[in-house]
C-alpha positions in Angstrom: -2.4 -11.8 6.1 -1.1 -8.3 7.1 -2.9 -5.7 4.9 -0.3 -3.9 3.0 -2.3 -1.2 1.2 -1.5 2.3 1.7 -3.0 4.4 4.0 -3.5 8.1 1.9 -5.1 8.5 -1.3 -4.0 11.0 -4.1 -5.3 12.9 -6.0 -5.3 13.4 -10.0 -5.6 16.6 -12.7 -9.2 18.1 -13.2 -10.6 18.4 -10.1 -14.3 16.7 -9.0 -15.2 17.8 -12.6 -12.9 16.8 -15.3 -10.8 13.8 -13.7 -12.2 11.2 -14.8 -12.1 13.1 -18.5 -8.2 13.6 -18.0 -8.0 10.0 -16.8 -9.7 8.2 -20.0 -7.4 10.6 -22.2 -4.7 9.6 -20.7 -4.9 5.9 -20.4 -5.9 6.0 -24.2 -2.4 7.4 -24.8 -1.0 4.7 -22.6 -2.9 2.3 -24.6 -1.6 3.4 -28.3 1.3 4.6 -27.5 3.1 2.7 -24.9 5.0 5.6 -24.0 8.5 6.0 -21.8 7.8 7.2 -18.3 9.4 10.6 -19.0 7.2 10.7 -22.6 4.0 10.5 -20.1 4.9 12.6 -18.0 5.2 15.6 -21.1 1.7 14.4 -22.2 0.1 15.1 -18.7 1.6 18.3 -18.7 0.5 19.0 -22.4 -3.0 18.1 -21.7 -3.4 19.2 -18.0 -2.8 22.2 -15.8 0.1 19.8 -14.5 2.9 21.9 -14.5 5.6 20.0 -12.7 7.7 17.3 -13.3 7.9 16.2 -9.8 4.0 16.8 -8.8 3.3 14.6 -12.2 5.3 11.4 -11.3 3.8 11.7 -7.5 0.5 11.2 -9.3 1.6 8.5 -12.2 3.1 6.4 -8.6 0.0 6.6 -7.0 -2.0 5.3 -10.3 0.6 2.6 -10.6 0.0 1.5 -6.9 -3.5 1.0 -7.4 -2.9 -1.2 -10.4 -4.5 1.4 -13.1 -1.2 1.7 -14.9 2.4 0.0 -14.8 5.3 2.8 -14.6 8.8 1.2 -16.2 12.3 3.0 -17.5 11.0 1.5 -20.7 7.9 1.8 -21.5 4.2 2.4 -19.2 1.2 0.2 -19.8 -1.9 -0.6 -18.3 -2.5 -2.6 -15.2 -5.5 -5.0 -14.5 -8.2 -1.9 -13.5 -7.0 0.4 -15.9 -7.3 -1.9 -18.5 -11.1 -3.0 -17.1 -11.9 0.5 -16.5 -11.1 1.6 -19.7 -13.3 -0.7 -21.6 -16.2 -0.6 -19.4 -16.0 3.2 -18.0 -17.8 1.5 -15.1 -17.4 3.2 -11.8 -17.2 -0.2 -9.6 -13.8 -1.2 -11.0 -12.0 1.6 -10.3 -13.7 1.7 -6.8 -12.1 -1.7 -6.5 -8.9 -0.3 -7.7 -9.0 2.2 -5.1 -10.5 0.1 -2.7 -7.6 -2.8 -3.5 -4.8 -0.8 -2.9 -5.9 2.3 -0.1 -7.4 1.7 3.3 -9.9 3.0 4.7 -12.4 3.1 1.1 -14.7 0.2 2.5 -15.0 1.7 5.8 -15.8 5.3 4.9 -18.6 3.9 2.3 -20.1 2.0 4.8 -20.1 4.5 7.6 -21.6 6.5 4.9 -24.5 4.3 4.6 -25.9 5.5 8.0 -25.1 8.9 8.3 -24.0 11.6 6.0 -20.3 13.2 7.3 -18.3 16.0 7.0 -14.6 15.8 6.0 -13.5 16.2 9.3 -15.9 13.7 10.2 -14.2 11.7 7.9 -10.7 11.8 8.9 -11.9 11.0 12.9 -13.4 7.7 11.3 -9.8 6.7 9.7 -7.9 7.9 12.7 -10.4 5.5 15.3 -10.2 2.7 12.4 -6.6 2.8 11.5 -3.8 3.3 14.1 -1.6 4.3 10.9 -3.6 6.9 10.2 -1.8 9.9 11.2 -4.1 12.9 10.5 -4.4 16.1 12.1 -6.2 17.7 9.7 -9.3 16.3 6.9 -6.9 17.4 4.0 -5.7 13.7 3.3 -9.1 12.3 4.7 -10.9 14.4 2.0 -9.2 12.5 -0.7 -10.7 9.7 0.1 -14.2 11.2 -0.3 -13.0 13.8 -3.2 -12.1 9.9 -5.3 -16.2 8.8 -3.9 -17.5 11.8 -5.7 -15.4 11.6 -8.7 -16.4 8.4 -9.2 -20.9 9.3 -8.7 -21.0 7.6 -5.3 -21.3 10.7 -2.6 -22.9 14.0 -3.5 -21.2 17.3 -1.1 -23.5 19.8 -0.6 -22.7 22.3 2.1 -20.1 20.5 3.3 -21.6 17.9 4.0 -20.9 14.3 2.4 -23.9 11.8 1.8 -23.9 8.8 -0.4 -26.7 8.9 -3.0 -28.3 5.5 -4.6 -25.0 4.7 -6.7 -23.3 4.7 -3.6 -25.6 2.3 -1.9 -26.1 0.2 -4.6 -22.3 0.1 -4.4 -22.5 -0.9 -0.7 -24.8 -3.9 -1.6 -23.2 -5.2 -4.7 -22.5 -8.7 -4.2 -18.6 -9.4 -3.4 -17.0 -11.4 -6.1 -16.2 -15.3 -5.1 -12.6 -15.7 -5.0 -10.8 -19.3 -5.3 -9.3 -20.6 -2.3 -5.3 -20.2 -2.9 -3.9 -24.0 -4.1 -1.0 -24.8 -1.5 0.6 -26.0 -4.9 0.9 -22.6 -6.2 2.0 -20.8 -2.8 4.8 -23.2 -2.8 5.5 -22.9 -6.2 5.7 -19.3 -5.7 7.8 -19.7 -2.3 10.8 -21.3 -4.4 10.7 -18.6 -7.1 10.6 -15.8 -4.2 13.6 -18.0 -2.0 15.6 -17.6 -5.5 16.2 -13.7 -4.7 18.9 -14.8 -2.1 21.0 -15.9 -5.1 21.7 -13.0 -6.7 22.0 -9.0 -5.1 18.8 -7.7 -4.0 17.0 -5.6 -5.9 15.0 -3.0 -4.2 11.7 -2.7 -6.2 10.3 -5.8 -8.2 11.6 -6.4 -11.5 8.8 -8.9 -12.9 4.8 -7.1 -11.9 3.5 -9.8 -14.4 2.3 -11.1 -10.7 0.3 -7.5 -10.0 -2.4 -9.0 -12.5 -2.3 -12.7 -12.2 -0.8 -13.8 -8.9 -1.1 -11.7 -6.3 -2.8 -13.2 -4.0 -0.7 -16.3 -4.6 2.9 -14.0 -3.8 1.4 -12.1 -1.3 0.3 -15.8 0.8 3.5 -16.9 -0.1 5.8 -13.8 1.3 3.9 -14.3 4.3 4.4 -17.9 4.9 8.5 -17.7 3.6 8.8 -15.2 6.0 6.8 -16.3 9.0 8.8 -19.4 8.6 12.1 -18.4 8.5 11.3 -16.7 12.0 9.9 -19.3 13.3 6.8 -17.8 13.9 8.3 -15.1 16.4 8.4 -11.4 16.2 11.6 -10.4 15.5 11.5 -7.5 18.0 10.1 -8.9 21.2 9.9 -12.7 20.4 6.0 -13.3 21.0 4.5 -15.7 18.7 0.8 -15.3 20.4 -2.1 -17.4 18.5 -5.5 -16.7 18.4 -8.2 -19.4 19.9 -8.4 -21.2 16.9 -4.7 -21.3 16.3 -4.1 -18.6 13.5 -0.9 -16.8 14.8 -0.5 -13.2 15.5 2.7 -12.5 14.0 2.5 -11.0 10.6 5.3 -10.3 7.5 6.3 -6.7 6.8 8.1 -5.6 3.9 10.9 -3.4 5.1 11.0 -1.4 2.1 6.6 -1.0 1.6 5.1 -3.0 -0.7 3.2 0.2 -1.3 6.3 1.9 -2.5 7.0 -1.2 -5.0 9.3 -3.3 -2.3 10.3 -6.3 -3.6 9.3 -10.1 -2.0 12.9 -10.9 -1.7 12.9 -12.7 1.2 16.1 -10.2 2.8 13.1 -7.5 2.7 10.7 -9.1 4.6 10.7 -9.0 8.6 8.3 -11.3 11.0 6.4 -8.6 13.8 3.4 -8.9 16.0 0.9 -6.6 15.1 2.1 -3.9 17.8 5.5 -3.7 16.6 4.3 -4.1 12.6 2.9 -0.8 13.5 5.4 1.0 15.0 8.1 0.1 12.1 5.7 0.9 9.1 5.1 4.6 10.7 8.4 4.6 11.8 8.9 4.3 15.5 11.5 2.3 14.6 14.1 1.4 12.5 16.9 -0.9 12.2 21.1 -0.5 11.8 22.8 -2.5 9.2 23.4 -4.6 12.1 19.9 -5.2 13.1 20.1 -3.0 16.2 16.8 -1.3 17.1 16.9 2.6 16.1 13.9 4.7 18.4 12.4 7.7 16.9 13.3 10.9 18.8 9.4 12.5 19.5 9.4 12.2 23.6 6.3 14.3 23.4 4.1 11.4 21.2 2.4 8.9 23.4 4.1 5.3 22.8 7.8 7.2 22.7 9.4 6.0 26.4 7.8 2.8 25.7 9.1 2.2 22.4 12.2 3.7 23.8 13.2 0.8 26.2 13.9 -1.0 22.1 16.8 1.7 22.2 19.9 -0.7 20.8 18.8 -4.0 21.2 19.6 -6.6 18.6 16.6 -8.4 16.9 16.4 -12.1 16.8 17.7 -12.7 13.0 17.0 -16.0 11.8 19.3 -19.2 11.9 19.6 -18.8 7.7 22.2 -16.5 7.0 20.9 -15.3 3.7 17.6 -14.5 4.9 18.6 -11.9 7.2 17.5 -8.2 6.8 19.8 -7.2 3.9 21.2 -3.3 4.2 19.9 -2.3 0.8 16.5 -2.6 2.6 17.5 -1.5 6.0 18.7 1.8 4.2 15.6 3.3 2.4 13.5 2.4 5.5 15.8 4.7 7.3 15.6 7.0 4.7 11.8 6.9 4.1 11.1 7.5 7.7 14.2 10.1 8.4 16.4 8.3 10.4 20.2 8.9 9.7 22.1 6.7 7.4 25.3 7.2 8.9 
């Protein structure tokens, strides 16, 4: 399945010190109060040295894509971890939060484990691990370790990052069995997610009831529905590669992110092999209402003159109509990675 988790971390009010302090306050407010979105946003200000609107809801996304909170016009709850976390105050779950919805957390603890690292360190592990990890500079890496400490797993001393026995105990806690997924339920799911095409497309999911209790059931069915409908073929250079024991290579990407809220509307989804999954997620390329191949203009970046050559062509669309890349999704990836919409 391909791994749609974000690739940065944010941050959250308090610094190393207090977060987790401003955290617990807040997600007892959440808790009584069911609050509007906007309400929130006043109390963080209130009770924070937040002191923008803007900087505030940049935060409150971030928690909600992690699964600690669930942001609506109407009215913000908890999500699965915050809910755990809350009860429990145990570190672990919202590692796993973290650790659920950012790359890069399992990595950096276990690289941890033999050596103690600097930031920049750091951000030199994510850039060899993760070809999406665009960094020239440990500020976004840092968050990554800045959550660790937060949470009593790493101790910084000098600059220098080493994980203490939380940590370790951390790195040898015994991974949770998870049920296999019942081909009943993916297909269940698959006709709920088809049902999309019969109505306009909405842009971010409507229904996150499946955030808690089915996501690894919509997420194995989003990739099968969309694999499918192409045929098993990458929609940009046709490949359909398998490995040695027959798992294929080609993978389904949300056009608009998951990690932005994307929806599993099938007109949002797009098959690609891994290489070309990569290059449309960090924006290489993007696609015309039409489906014609749009090339980032960055001649000096390695990959450019191949990626180049893409330059107009038409991607192979499949043979159901309604399945095709709809515009409403073909517009915000333009507009997330700066392409024109004209």
């Amino acid at each position: 399945m391909p791994d749609d988790r974000r690739m940065t971390t944010d941050r959250f009010y308090g610094g190393t010190t207090n977060r987790l302090q401003n955290l617990r306050s807040m997600l007892e407010f959440i808790q009584n109060e069911a609050p509007a979105r906007d309400d929130l946003t006043q109390w963080v200000i209130q009770n924070t040295r937040a002191n923008s609107a803007d900087a505030v809801s940049h935060h409150l996304t971030f928690l909600d894509s992690i699964d600690i909170i669930q942001l609506t016009g109407r009215k913000c709850e908890l999500s699965h971890y915050g809910e755990q976390w809350l009860q429990t105050q145990e570190p672990a779950i919202f590692y796993d939060a973290l650790d659920s919805g950012v790359k890069g957390f399992d990595t950096l603890v276990e690289a941890l484990q033999e050596n103690p690292m600097t930031d920049e360190d750091i951000m030199h592990l994510l850039v060899t691990e993760f070809e999406e990890a665009e960094m020239s500079t440990p500020g976004p890496a840092a968050r990554h370790r800045e959550w660790l400490q937060v949470l009593g797993f790493v101790d910084r001393d000098d600059g220098l990052n080493r994980l203490n026995s939380a940590g370790r105990e951390l790195v040898t806690k015994e991974p949770q069995n998870e049920e296999p997924v019942a081909e009943e339920a993916v297909q269940k799911e698959i006709t709920e997610i088809r049902q999309a095409i019969q109505s306009e497309p909405q842009l971010t999911e409507t229904n996150t009831e499946f955030a808690k209790n089915r996501r690894r059931v919509r997420d194995t069915a989003f990739t099968k529905l969309v694999r499918d409908t192409y045929d098993y073929q990458c929609a940009v250079c046709g490949s359909s590669r398998e490995s040695p024991d027959g798992n294929p290579e080609v993978e389904a990407a949300h056009i608009y992110p998951k990690h932005e809220g994307g929806s599993d509307d099938p007109r949002n989804g797009i098959a690609l092999c891994k290489l070309h999954h990569w290059a449309f997620d960090t924006g290489w390329f993007s696609l015309t209402d039409d489906h014609e191949i749009l090339v980032k203009n960055a001649s000096d970046r390695d990959g450019y003159h191949e990626f180049k050559q893409l330059e107009g062509e038409s991607i192979r669309l499949p043979t159901e109509e309604n399945a095709k890349p709809h515009p409403v999704f073909l517009q915000e990836h333009r507009q997330l990675h700066g392409f024109s919409n004209d």
